[in-house]
Phi, psi and omega in degrees: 000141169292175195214157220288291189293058201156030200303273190250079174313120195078349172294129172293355189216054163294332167281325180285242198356323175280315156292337168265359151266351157319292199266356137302323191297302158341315185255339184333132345279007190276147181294167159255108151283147168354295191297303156294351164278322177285342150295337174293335172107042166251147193273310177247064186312299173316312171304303165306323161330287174291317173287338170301304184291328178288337181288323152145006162311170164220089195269089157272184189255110202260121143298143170191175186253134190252209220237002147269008189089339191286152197283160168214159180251123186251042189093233183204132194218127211259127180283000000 
């Protein structure tokens, strides 16, 4: 499996990856959003996102309800 020193070999957003692994290790167990990754200074959160998933991470998707009962995504949380 891959590791913090090494996020994505040959990925152009080798920086970005280090940094949203950064900033999952930080926040655990609370999700992320888009928003909180690009503060973290990752540029291309989705993109890193995916690529990080092809590498062999396991970034799920965290649910929850808002006050109508309906689900809404309340961001990623890398498992």
């Amino acid at each position: 499996m891959p590791d913090a020193r090494h996020p994505a070999p040959g990925s152009e957003t080798a920086t970005d990856a280090a940094l949203l692994l950064r900033a999952f290790a930080a926040a655990a167990p609370r999700p992320l959003t888009m928003a909180d990754l690009r503060q973290a200074g990752v540029a291309m959160p989705g993109q890193t996102l995916y690529e990080l998933q092809l590498t062999g991470y396991r970034i799920t998707r965290v649910y929850g309800r808002d006050a109508g009962h309906r689900r809404l995504m309340l961001g990623y949380r890398l498992d």
